[in-house]
One Martini backbone bead per residue (centre of mass of N, CA, C, O) as a GRO file, in nm:
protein
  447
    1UNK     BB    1   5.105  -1.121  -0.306
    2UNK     BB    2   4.811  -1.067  -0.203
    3UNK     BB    3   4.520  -1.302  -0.192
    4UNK     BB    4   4.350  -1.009  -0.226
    5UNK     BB    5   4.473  -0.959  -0.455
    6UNK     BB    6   4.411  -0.890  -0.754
    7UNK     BB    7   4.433  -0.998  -1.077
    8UNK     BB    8   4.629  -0.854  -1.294
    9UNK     BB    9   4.575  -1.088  -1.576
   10UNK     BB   10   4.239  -1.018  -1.561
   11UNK     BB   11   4.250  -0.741  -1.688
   12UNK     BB   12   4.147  -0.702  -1.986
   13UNK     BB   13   4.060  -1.014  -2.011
   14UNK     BB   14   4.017  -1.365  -2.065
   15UNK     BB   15   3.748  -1.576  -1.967
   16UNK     BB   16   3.757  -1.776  -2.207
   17UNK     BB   17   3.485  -1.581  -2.340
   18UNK     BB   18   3.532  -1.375  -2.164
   19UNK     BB   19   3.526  -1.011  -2.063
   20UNK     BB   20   3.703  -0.875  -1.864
   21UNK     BB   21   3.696  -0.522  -1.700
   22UNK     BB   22   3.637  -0.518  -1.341
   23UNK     BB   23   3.589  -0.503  -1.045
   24UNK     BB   24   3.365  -0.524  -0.736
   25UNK     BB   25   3.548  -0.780  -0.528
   26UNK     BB   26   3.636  -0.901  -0.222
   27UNK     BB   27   3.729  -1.214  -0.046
   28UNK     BB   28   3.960  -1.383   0.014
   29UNK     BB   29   4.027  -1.580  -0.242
   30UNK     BB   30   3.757  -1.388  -0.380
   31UNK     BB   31   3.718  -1.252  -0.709
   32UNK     BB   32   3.487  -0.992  -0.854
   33UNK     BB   33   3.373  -0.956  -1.174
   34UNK     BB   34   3.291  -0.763  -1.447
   35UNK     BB   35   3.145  -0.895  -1.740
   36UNK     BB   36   3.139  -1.020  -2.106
   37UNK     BB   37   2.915  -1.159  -2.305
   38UNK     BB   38   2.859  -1.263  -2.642
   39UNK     BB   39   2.701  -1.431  -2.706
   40UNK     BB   40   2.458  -1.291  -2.492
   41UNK     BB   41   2.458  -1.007  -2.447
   42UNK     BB   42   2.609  -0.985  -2.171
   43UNK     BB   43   2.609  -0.914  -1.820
   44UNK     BB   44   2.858  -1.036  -1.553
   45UNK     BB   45   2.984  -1.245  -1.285
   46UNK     BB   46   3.305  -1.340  -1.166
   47UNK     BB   47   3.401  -1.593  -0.949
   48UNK     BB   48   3.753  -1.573  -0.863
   49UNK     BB   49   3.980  -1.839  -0.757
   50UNK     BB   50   4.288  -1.971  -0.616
   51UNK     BB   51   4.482  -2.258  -0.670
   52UNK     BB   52   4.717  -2.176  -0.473
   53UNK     BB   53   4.785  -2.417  -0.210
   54UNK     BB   54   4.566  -2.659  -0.256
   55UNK     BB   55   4.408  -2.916  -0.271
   56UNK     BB   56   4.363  -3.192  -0.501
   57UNK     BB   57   4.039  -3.167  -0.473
   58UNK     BB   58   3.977  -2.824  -0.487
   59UNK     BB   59   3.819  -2.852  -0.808
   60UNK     BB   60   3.627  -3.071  -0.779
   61UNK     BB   61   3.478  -2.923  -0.557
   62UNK     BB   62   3.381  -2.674  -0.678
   63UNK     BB   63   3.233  -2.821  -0.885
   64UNK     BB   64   3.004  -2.953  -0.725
   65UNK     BB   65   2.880  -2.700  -0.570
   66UNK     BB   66   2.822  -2.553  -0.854
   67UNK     BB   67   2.626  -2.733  -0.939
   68UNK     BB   68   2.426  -2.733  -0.678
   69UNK     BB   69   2.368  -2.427  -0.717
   70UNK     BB   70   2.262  -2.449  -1.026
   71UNK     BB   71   1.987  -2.578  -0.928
   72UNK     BB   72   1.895  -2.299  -0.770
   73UNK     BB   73   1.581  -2.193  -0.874
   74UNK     BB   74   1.542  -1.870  -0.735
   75UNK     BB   75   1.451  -1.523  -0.712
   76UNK     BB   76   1.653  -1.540  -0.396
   77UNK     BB   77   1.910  -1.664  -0.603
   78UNK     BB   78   2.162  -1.710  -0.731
   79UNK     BB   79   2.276  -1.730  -1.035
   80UNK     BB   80   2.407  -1.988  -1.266
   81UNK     BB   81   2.605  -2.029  -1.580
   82UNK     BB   82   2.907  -2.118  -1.517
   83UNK     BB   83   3.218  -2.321  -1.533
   84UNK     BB   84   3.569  -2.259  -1.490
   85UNK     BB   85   3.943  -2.316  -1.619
   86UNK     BB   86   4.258  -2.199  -1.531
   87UNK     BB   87   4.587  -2.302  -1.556
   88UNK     BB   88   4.766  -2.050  -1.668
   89UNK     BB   89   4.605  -1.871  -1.384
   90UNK     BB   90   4.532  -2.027  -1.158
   91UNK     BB   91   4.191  -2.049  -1.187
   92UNK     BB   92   3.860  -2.049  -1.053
   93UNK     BB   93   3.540  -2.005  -1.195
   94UNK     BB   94   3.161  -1.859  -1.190
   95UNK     BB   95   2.914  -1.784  -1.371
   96UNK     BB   96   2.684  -1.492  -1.291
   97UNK     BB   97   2.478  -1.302  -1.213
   98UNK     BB   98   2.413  -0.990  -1.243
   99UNK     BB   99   2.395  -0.729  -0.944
  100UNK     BB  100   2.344  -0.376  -0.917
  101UNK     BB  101   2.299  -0.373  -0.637
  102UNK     BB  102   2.337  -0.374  -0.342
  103UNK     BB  103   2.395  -0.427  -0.001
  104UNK     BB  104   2.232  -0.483   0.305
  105UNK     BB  105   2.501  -0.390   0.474
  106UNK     BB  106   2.469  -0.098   0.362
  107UNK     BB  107   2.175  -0.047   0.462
  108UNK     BB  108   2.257  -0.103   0.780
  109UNK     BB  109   2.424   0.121   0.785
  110UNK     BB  110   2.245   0.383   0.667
  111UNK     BB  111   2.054   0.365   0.913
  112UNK     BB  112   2.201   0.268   1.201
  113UNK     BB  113   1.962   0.337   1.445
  114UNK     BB  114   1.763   0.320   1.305
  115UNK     BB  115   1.440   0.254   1.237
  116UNK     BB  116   1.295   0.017   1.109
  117UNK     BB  117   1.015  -0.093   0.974
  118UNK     BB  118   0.754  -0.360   0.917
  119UNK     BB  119   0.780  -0.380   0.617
  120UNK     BB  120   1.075  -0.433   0.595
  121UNK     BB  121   1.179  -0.648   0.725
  122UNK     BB  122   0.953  -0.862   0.679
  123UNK     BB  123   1.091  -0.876   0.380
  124UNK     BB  124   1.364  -0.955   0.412
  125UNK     BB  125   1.297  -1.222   0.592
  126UNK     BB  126   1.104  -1.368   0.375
  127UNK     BB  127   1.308  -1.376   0.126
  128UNK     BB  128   1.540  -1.543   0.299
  129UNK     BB  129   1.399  -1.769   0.362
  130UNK     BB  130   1.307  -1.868   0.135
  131UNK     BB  131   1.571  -1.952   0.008
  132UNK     BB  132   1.642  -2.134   0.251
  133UNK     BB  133   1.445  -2.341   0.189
  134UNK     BB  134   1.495  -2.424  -0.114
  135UNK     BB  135   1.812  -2.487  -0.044
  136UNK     BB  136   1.707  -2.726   0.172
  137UNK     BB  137   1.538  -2.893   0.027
  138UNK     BB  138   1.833  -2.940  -0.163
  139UNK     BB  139   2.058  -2.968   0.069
  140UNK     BB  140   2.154  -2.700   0.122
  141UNK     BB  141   2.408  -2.513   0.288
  142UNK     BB  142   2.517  -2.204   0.319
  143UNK     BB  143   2.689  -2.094   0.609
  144UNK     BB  144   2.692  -1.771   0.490
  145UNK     BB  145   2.507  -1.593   0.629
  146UNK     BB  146   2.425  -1.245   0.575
  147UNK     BB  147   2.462  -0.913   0.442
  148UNK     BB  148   2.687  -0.940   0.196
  149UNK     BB  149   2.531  -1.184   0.049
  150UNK     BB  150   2.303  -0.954  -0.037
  151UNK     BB  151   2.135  -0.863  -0.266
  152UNK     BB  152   2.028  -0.679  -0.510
  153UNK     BB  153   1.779  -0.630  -0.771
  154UNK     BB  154   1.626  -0.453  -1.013
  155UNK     BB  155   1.348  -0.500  -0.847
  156UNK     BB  156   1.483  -0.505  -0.521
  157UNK     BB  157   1.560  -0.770  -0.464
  158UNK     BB  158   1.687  -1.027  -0.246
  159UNK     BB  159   1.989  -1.181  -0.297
  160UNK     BB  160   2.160  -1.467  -0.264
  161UNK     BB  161   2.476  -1.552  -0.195
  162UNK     BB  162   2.709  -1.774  -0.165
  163UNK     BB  163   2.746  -2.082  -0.218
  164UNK     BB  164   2.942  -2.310  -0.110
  165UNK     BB  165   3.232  -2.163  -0.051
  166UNK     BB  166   3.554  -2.175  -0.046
  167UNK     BB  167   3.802  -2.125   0.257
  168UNK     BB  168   4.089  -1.967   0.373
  169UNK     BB  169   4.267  -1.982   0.666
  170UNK     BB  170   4.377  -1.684   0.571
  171UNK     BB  171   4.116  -1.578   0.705
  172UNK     BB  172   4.037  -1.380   0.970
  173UNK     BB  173   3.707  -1.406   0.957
  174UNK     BB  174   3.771  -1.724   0.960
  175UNK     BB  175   3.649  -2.031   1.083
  176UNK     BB  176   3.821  -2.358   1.099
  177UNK     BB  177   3.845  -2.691   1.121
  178UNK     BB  178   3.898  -2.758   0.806
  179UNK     BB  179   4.039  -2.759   0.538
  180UNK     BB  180   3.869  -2.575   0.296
  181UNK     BB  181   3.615  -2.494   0.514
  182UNK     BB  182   3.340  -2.342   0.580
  183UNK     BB  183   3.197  -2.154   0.869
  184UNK     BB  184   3.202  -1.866   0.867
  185UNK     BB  185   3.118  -1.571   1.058
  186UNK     BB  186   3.153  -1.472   1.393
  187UNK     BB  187   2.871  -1.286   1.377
  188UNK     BB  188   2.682  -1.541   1.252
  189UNK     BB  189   2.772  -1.768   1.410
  190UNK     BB  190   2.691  -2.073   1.524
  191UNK     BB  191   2.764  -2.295   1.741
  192UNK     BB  192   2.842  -2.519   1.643
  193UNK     BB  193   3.011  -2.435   1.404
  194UNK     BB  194   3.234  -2.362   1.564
  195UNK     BB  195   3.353  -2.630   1.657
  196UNK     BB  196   3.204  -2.787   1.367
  197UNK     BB  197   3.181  -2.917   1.035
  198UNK     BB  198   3.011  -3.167   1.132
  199UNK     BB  199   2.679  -3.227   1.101
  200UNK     BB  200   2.552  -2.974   0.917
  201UNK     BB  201   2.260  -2.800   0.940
  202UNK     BB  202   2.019  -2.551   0.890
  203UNK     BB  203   2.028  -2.459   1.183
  204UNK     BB  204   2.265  -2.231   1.115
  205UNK     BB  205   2.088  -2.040   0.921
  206UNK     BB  206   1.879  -1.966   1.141
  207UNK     BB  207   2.093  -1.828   1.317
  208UNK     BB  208   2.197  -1.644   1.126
  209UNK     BB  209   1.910  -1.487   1.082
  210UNK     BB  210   1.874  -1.396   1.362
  211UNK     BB  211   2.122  -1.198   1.331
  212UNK     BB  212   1.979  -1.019   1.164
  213UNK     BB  213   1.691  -0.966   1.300
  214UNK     BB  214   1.880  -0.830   1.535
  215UNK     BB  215   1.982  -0.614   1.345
  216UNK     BB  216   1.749  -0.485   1.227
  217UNK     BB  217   1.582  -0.407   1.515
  218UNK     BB  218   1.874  -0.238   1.667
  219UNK     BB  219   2.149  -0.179   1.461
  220UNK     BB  220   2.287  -0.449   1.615
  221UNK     BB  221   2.465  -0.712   1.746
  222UNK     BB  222   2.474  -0.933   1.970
  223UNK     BB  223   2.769  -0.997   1.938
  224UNK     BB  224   3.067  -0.832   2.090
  225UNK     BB  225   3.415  -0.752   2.026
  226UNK     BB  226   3.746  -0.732   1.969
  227UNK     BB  227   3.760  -1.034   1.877
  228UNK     BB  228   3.669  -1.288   1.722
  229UNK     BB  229   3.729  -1.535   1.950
  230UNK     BB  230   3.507  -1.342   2.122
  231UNK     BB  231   3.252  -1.406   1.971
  232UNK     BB  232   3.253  -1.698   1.964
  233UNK     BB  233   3.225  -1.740   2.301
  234UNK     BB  234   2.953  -1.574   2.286
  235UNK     BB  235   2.794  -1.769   2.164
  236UNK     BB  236   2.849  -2.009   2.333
  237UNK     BB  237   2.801  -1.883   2.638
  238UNK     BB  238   2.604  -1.648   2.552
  239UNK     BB  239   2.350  -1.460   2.586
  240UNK     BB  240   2.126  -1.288   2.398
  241UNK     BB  241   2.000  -0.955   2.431
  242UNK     BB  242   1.748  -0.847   2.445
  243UNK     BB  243   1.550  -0.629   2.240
  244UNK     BB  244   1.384  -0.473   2.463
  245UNK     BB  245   1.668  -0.334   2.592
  246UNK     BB  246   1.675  -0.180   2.277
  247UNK     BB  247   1.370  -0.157   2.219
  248UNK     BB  248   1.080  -0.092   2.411
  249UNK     BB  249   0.833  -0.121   2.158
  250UNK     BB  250   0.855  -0.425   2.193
  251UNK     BB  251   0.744  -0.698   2.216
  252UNK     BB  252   0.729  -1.031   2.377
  253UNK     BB  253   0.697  -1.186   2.091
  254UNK     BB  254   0.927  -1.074   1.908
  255UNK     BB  255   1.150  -1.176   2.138
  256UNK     BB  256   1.084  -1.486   2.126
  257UNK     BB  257   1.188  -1.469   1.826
  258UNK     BB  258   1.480  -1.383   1.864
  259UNK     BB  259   1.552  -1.615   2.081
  260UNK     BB  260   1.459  -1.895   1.929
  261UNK     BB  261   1.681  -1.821   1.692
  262UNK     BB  262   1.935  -1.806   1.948
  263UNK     BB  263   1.955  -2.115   2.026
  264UNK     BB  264   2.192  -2.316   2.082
  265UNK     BB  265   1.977  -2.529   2.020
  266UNK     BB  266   1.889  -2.652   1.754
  267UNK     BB  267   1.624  -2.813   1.848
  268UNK     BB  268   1.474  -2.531   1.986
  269UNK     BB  269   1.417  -2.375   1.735
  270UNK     BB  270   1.333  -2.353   1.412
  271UNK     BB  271   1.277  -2.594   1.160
  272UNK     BB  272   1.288  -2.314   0.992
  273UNK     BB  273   1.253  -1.996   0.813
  274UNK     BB  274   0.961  -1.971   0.764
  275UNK     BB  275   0.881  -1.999   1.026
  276UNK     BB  276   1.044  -1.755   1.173
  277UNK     BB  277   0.861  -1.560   0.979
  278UNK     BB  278   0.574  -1.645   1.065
  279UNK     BB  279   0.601  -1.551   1.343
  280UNK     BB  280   0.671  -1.249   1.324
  281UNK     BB  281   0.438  -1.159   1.172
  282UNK     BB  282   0.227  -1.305   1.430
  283UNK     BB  283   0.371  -1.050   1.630
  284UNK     BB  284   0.399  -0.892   1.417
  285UNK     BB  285   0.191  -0.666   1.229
  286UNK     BB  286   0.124  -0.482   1.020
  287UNK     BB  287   0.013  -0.188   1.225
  288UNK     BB  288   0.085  -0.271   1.482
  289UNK     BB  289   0.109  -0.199   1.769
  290UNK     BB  290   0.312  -0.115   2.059
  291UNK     BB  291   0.383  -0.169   2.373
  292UNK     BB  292   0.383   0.187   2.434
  293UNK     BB  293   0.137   0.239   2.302
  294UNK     BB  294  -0.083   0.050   2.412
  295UNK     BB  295  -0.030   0.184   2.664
  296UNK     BB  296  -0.171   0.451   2.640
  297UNK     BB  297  -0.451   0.344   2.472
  298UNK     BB  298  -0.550   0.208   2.782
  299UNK     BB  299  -0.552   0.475   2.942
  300UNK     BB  300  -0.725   0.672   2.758
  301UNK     BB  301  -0.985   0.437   2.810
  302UNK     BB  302  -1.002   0.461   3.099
  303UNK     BB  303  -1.052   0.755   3.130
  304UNK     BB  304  -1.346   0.711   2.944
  305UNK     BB  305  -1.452   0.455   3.193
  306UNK     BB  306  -1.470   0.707   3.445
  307UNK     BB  307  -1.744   0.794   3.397
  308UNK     BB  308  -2.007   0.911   3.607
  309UNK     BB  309  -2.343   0.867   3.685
  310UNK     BB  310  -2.639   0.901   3.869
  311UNK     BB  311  -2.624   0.648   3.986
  312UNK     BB  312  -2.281   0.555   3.982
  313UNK     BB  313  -2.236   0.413   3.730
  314UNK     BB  314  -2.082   0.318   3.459
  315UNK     BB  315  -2.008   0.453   3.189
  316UNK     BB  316  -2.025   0.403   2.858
  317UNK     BB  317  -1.852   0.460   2.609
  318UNK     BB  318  -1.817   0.640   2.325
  319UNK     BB  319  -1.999   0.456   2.136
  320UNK     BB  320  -2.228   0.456   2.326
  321UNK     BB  321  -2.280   0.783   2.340
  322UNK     BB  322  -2.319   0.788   2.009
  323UNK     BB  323  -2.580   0.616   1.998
  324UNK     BB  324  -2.760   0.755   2.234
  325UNK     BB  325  -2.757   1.048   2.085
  326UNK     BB  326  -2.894   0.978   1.839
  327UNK     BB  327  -3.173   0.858   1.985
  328UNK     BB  328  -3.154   1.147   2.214
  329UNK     BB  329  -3.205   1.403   2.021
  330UNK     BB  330  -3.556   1.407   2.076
  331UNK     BB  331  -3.515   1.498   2.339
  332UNK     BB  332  -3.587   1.672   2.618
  333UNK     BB  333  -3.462   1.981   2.764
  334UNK     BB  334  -3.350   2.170   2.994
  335UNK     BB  335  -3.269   2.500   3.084
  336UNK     BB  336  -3.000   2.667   3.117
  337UNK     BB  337  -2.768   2.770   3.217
  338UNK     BB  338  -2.464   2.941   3.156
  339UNK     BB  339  -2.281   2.819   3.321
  340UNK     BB  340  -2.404   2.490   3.247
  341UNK     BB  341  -2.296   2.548   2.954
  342UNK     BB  342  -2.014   2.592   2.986
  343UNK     BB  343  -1.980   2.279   3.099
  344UNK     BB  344  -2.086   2.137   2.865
  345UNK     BB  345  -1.860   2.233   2.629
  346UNK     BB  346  -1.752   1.991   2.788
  347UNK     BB  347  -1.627   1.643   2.728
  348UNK     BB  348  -1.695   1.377   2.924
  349UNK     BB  349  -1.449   1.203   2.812
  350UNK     BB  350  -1.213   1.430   2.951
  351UNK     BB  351  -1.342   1.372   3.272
  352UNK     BB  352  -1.339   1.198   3.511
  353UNK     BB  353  -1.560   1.400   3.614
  354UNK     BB  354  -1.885   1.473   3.660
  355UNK     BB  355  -2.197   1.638   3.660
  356UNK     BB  356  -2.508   1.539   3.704
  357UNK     BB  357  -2.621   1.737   3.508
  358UNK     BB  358  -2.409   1.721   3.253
  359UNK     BB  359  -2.438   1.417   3.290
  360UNK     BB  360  -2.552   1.076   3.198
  361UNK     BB  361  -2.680   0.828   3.125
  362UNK     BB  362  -2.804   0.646   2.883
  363UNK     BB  363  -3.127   0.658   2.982
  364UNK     BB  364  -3.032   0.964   2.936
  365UNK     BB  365  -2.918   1.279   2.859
  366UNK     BB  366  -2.689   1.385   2.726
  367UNK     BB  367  -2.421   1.557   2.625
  368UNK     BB  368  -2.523   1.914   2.546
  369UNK     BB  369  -2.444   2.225   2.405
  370UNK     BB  370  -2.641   2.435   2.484
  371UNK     BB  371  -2.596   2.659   2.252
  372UNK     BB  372  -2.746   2.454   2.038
  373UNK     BB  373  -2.983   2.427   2.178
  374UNK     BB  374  -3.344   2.410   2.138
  375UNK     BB  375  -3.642   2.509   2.264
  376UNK     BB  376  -3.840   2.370   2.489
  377UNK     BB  377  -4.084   2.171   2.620
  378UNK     BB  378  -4.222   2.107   2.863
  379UNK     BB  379  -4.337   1.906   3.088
  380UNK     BB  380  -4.632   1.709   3.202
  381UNK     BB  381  -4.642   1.832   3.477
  382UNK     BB  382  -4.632   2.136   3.415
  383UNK     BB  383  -4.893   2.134   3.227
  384UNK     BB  384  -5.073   2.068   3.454
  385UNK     BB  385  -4.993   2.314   3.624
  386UNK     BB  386  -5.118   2.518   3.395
  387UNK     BB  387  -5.425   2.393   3.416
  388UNK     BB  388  -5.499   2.423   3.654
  389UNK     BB  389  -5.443   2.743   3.687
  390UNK     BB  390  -5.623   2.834   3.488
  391UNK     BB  391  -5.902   2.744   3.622
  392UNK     BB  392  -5.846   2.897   3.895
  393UNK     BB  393  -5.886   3.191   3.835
  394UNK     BB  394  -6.163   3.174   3.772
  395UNK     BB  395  -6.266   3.157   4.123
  396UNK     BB  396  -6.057   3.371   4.258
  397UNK     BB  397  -6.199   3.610   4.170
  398UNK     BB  398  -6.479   3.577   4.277
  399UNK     BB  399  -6.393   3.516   4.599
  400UNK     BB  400  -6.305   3.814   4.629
  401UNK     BB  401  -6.576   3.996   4.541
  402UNK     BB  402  -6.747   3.859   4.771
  403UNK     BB  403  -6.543   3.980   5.004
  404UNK     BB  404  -6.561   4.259   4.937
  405UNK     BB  405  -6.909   4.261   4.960
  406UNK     BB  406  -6.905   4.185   5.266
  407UNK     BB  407  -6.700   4.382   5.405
  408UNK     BB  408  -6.895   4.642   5.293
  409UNK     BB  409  -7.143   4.567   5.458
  410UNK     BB  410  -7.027   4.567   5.739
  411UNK     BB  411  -6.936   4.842   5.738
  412UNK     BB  412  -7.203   4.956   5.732
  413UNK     BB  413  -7.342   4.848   5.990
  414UNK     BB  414  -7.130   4.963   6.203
  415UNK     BB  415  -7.202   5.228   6.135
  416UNK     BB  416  -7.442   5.267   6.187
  417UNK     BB  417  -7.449   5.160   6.514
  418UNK     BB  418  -7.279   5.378   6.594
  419UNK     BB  419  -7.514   5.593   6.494
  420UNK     BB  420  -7.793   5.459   6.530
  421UNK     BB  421  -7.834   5.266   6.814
  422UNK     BB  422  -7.947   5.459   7.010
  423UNK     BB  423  -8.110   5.613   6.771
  424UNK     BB  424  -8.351   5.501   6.562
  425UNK     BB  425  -8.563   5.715   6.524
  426UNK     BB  426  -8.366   5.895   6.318
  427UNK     BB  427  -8.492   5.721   6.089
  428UNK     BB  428  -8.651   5.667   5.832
  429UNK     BB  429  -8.883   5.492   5.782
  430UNK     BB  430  -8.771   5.234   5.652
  431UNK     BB  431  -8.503   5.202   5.796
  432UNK     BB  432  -8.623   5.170   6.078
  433UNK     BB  433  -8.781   4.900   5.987
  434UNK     BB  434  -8.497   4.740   5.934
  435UNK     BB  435  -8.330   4.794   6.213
  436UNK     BB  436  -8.563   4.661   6.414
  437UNK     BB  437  -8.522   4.362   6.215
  438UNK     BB  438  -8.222   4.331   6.324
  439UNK     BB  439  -8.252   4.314   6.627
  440UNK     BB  440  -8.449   4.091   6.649
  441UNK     BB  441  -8.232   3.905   6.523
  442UNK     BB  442  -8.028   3.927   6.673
  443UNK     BB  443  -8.184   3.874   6.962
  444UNK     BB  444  -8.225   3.575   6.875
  445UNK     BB  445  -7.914   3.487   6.855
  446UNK     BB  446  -7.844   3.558   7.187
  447UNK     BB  447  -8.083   3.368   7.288
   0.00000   0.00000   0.00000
């Protein structure tokens, strides 16, 4: 039979007080059963290792680590309710809360290359951190963090579960230095850990972290290989490629914070996981553009900071212009042709250049389509000049027929010379001697 082959003598049967009902799932040499505890009228999960081939102080280890664990009372992680041991059936047991909701693990194959929201991520990693910050806090290092160890419960919230579980150099996922010591998954394990199980501390789930985060934002993990083996050199020895050139959309400050995650050098590192929970919220916050976007909304801001006004310097932005038309909307206007309405009902904004007719600066009169205009009253120059015509016209008036009544008495005058001025004797007696009283009058001026 093999060791990840659920035992067969535990369905339907008890272990202790519990009443084992079904399998839930394996791995390594342990194997995980739905089962009901009747003292507590509850439903628990019960993490099962089998004992046989290990060495003699494999069930004190064992029991010393799930004390520590049962002391780490926090929202997300997993809670233990107790500890025992079947001679009978050659295996030691755990009891802990049952999560009825999926893994993290199945949540990111299902989401597959779609990419994860900023509220999303940011939530999973904040859970993760916590969790990690206060096993860390009571010196517990979890060695094997994972999206398949995180689990859901009733309320959504993402649960840390496998807490310092010993496994057996016979799982082909698992590498170790030290027999029945966990180091880890070669996918999500840290360059030290992979070395040696000896001296690790907290930085090694930090980076397990980071392997998370980079697999949230991009959908795939940092080294991939053929073989376990090859993924172990590839954390050794290779950089992990920018989540930028898997994701352009993502900043540079994002970027940052993925890479000294997952720096080789544990203390290059971030000190704790709420650090670099909280590096990320302050490179990514809910609702910020992103770098492809940042980028459109600073062009199309140019575009509207380059319309030029008549006096040729820079109009000044949108939020400006709609103050100044509120300030200069009772200011006259001039009457526009339908041409120049026409062009006028077009947003000055949305255009590099713009005529000087139709755009004015700041200081002078708004964008405004003249269809909507109302007609205005003249300027002071013109009121001037219609109030000067005013006046001058009764005095052309007078002058035009002075000149008239002057033009048509020379022609009277002209006429007489012409008929009697050879003979002024046949004119009558009065007019005789006006007639003689202009020659005299002539001839005083021709002398």
């Amino acid at each position: 039979m093999s060791q990840n082959a659920p035992h067969p003598s535990l369905l339907n049967s008890k272990l202790g007080n519990y009443e084992v009902h079904n399998l839930l799932g394996r791995g390594g040499m342990a194997s995980v059963y739905r089962a009901y505890d009747p003292a507590l009228d509850r439903e628990v999960a019960i993490k099962v290792i089998s004992t046989a081939g290990q060495p003699p102080d494999f069930v004190a280890r064992f029991q010393r680590e799930a004390r520590v664990v049962a002391r780490l009372r926090h929202p997300n992680i997993v809670q233990i309710y107790s500890f025992g041991e079947s001679q009978d059936q050659d295996v030691v047991y755990m009891v802990q809360e049952l999560l009825p909701g999926t893994t993290l693990s199945v949540r990111i194959r299902e989401m597959g290359r779609r990419r994860m929201s900023v509220n999303r991520v940011q939530e999973i990693i904040d859970q993760l951190a916590s969790a990690l910050d206060f096993a860390h806090s009571q010196d517990v290092i979890h060695r094997d963090v994972k999206p398949s160890n995180a689990l859901y419960n009733e309320q959504g919230e993402l649960v840390l579960t496998d807490f310092g579980i010993a496994r057996s150099a016979a799982d082909e996922t698992r590498t170790t230095t030290e027999p029945g010591v966990l180091m880890g998954t070669p996918s999500y394990v840290a360059p030290e850990q992979a070395v040696s199980s000896a001296a690790l501390t907290s930085a090694c789930d930090i980076y397990a972290l980071g392997v998370i985060l980079f697999q949230l934002l991009t959908g795939r993990l940092p080294f991939e290989a053929d073989t376990p083996m090859g993924v172990l050199l590839k954390h050794l020895y290779d950089e992990p490629p920018s989540v930028r050139r898997l994701r352009s959309d993502l900043s540079e400050e994002v970027a940052e914070v993925v890479s000294r995650s997952l720096h080789k050098e544990p203390k290059q590192r971030f000190r704790s996981a709420g650090e670099l929970a909280d590096a990320l919220r302050a490179a990514w916050p809910p609702g910020r553009l992103t770098s492809a976007t940042t980028n459109i909304a600073k062009r199309a801001s140019s575009r509207k900071r380059a319309t030029p006004n008549a006096q040729g310097k820079t109009a000044k932005t949108s939020g400006s212009r709609q103050r100044t038309s509120a300030r200069s909307s009772a200011v006259p206007m001039k009457t526009k042709t339908p041409a120049q309405n026409r062009s006028q009902a077009v947003s000055t904004s949305t255009l590099p250049f713009v005529k000087r007719d139709t755009a004015r600066s700041s200081a002078g009169a708004p964008t405004v389509a003249a269809k909507t205009a109302t007609p205005t009253r003249a300027t002071p120059q013109k009121e001037r000049k219609q109030k000067t015509a005013k006046r001058t016209t009764p005095k052309r008036t007078r002058n035009l027929g002075l000149r008239f009544l002057v033009g048509l008495f020379t022609v009277a005058v002209v006429g007489v010379l012409i008929l009697y001025g050879t003979n002024p004797d046949v004119l009558p007696g009065a007019f005789n001697e006006v007639w003689l009283f202009l020659q005299q009058l002539i001839s005083s001026f021709s002398s």
